[in-house]
Every structure is written in structure tokens, then in C-alpha cells.
C-alpha positions as protocol buffer text, in pm:
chain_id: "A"
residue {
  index: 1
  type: UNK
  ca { x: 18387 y: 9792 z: 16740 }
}
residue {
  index: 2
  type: UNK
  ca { x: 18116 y: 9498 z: 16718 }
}
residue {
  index: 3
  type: UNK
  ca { x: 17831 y: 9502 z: 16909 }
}
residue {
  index: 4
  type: UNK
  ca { x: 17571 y: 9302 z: 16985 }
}
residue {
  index: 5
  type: UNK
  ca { x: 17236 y: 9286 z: 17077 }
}
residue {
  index: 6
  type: UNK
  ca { x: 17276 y: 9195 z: 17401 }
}
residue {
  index: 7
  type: UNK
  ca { x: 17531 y: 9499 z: 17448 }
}
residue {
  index: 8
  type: UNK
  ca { x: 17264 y: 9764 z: 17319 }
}
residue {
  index: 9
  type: UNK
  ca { x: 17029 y: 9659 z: 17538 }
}
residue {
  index: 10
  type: UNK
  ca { x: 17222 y: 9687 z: 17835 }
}
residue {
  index: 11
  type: UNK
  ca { x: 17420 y: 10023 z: 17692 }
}
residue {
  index: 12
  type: UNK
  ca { x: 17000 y: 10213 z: 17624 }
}
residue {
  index: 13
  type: UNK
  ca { x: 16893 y: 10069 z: 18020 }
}
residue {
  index: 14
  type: UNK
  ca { x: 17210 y: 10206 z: 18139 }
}
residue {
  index: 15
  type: UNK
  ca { x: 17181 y: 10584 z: 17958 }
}
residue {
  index: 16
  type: UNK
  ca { x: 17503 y: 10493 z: 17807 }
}
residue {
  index: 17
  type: UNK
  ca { x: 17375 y: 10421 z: 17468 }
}
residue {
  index: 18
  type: UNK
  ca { x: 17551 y: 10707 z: 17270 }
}
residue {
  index: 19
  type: UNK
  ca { x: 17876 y: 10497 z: 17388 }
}
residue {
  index: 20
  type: UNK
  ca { x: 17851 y: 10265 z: 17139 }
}
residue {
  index: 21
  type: UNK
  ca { x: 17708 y: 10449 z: 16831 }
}
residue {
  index: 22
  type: UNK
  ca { x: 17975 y: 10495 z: 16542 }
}
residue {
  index: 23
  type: UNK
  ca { x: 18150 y: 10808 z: 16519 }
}
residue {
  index: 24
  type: UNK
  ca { x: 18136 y: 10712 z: 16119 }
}
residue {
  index: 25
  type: UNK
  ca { x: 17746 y: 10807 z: 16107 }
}
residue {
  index: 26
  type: UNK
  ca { x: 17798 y: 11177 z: 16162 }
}
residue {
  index: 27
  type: UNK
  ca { x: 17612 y: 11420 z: 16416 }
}
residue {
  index: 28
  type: UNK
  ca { x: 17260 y: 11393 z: 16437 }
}
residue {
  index: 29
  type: UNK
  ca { x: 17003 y: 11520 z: 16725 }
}
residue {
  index: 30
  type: UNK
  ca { x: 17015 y: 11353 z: 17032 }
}
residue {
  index: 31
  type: UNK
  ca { x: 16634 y: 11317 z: 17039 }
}
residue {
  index: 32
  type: UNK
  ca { x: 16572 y: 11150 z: 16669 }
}
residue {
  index: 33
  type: UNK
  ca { x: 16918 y: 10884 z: 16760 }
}
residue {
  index: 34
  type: UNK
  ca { x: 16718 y: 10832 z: 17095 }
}
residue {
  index: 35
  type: UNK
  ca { x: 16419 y: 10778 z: 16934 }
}
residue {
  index: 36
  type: UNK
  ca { x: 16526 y: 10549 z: 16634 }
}
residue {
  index: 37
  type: UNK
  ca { x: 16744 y: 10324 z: 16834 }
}
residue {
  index: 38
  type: UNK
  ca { x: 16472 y: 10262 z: 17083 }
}
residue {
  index: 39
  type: UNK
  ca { x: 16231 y: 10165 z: 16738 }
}
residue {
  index: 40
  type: UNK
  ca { x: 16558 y: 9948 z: 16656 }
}
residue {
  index: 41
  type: UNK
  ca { x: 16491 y: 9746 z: 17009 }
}
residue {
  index: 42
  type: UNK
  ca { x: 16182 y: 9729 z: 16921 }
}
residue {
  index: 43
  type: UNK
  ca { x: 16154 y: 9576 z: 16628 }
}
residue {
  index: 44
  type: UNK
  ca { x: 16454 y: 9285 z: 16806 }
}
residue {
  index: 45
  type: UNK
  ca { x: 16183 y: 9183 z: 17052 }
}
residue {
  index: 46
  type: UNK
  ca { x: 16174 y: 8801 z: 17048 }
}
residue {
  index: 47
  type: UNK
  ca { x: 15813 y: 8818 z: 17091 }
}
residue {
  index: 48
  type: UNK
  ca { x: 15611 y: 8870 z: 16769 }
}
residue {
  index: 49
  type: UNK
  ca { x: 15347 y: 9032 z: 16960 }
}
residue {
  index: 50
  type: UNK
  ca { x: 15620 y: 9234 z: 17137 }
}
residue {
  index: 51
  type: UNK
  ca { x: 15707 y: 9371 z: 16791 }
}
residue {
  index: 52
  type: UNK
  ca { x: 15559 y: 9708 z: 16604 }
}
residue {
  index: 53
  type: UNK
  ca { x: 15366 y: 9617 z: 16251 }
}
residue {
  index: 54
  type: UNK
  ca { x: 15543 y: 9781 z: 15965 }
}
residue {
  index: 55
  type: UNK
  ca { x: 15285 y: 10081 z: 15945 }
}
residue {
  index: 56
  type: UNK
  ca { x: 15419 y: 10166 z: 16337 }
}
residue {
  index: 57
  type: UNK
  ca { x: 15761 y: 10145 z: 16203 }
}
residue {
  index: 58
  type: UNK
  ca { x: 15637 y: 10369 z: 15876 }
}
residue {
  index: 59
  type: UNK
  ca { x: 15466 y: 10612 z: 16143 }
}
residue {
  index: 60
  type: UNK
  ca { x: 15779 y: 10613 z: 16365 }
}
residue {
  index: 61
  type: UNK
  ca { x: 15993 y: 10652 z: 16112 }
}
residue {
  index: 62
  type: UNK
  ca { x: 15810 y: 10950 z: 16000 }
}
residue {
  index: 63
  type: UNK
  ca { x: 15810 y: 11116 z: 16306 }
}
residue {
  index: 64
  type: UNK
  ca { x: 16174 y: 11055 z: 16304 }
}
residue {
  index: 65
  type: UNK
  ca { x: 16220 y: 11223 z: 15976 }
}
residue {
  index: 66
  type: UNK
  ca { x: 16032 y: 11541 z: 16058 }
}
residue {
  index: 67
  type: UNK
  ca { x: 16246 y: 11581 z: 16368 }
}
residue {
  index: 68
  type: UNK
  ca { x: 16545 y: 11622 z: 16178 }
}
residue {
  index: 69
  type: UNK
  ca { x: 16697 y: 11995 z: 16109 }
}
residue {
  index: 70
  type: UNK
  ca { x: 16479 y: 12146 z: 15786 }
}
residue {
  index: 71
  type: UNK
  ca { x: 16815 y: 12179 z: 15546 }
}
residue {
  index: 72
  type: UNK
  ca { x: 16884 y: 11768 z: 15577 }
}
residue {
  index: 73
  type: UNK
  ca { x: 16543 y: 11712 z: 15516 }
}
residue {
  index: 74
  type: UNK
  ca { x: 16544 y: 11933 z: 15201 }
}
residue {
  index: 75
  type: UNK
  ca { x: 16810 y: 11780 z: 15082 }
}
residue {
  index: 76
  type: UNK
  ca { x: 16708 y: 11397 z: 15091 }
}
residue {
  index: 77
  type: UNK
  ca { x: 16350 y: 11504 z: 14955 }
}
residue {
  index: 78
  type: UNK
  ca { x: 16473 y: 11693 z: 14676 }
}
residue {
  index: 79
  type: UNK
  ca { x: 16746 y: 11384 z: 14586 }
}
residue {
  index: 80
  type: UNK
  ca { x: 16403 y: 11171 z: 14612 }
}
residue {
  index: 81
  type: UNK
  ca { x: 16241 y: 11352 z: 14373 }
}
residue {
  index: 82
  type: UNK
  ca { x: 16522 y: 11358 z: 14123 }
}
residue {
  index: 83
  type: UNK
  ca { x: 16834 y: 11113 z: 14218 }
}
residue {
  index: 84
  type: UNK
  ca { x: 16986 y: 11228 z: 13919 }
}
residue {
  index: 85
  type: UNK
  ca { x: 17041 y: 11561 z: 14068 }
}
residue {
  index: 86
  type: UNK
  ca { x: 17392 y: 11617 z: 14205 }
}
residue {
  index: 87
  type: UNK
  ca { x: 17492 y: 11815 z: 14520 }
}
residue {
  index: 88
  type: UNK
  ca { x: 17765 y: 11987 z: 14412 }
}
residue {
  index: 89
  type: UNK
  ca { x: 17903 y: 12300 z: 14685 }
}
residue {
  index: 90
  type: UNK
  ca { x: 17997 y: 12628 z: 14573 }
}
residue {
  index: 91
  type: UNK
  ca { x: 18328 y: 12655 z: 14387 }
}
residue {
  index: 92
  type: UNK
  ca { x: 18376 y: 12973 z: 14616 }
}
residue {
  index: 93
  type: UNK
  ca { x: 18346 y: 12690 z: 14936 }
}
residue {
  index: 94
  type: UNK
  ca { x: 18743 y: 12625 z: 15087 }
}
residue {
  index: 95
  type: UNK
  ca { x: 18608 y: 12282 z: 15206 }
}
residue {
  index: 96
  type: UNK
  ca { x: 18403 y: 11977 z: 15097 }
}
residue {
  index: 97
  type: UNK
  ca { x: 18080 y: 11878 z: 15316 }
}
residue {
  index: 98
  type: UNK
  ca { x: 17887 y: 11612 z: 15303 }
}
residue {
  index: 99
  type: UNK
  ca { x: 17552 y: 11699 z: 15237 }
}
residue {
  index: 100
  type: UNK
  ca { x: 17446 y: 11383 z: 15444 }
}
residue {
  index: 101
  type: UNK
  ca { x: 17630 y: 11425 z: 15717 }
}
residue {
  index: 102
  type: UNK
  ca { x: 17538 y: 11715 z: 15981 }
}
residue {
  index: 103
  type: UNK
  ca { x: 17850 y: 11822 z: 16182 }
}
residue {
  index: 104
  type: UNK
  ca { x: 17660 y: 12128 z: 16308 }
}
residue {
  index: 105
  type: UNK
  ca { x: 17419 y: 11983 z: 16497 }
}
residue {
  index: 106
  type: UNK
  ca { x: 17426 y: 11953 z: 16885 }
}
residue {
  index: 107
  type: UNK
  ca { x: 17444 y: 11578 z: 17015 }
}
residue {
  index: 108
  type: UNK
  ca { x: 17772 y: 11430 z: 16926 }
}
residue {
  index: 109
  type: UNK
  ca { x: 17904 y: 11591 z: 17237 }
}
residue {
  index: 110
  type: UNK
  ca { x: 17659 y: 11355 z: 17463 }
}
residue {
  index: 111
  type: UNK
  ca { x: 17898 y: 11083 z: 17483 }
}
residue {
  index: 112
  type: UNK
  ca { x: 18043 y: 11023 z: 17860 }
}
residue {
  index: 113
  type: UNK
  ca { x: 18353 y: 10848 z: 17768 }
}
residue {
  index: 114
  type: UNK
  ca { x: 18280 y: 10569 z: 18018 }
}
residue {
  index: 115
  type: UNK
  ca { x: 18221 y: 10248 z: 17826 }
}
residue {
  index: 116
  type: UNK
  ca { x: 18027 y: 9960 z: 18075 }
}
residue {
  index: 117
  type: UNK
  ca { x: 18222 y: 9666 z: 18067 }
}
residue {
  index: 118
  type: UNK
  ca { x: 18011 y: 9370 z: 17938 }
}
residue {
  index: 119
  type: UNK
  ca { x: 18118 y: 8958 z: 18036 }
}
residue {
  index: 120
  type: UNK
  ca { x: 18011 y: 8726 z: 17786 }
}
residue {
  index: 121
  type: UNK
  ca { x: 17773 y: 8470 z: 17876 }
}
């Protein structure tokens, strides 16, 4: 599904806006999506003064980060420090996982099922 701009915008005023995320981009807490795609709208402002300088998007960013769950944290710092380092799971493990993608965190189930209807202009 494309989306535009316009659509976000009306999707975040609406409390709608985990309607239109991608299922593709995995679970992640509702607060740190909340808070990164209104950083997102942010940074679209049509104003330059409207707009964060980088080092608010570095700070925000940040924040982000250290709101995420300790073991996907880890993980990306320790690839950081070494991105030759593999994750591989434990041959014992019956199933693959992603080591970027959190299914066990809560959020995913936020999601009304209503999508607005949006006319184009």
C-alpha cells in the first residue's frame, strides 16, 4: 500500500496512524513507533523553521533507541562494534528468528482495523 504524506498526516491527527504502518517492519513498542513517526512529521514540515536541526533529530533518535527492549538494543550495538560478527541461533532452536525483528513485543495488536477513507485532491 502507498502512502503519502498527506495520508500520514491525516492517519497521526486521527489516532489511526498504526493503520497504515507495514506489517513487513515487525513488532515494535507502541511508544518508540509513536514517537519516531511523529519526528518523521517533523522533519516534512514545509517550513524550515518548522523543522528540528539534525542534533534534535540525533537527540530524538537517541531517546528512541534507549526506549527499545534491552536484548534488540544489545544486539544492534554489539553488530556496531563488530559487523563482521554473525547472529547465528542455537542449532538446538526448531525455528529461525530474526534477530531484528521483535515479534514478542506488545504493540502490533494496536491496530483498529478501520482504515479512514482519504479523496484525492
Amino acid at each position: 500500500m502507498l502512502v503519502n504524506l498527506h495520508q500520514v498526516n491525516n492517519a497521526y491527527r486521527s489516532g489511526m496512524i498504526f493503520s497504515i504502518i507495514d506489517d513487513g517492519m515487525g513488532s515494535y513498542p507502541s511508544e518508540c513507533v509513536e514517537k519516531f513517526i511523529n519526528l518523521a512529521l517533523k522533519c516534512c514540515q514545509e517550513e524550515t523553521d518548522a523543522r528540528p536541526s539534525m542534533a534534535e533529530v540525533v537527540r530524538e533518535l537517541e531517546s528512541i533507541w534507549l526506549m527499545m527492549p534491552e536484548s534488540d538494543t544489545n544486539l544492534s550495538e554489539s553488530m556496531a562494534t563488530d559487523p563482521t560478527k554473525a547472529v547465528t541461533p542455537p542449532s538446538s532452536s526448531s525455528s529461525l528468528r530474526n534477530p531484528y525483528v521483535s515479534q514478542d513485543v506488545s504493540g502490533s495488536d494496536l491496530v483498529s482495523g478501520v482504515i479512514p477513507t482519504v479523496a484525492p485532491r
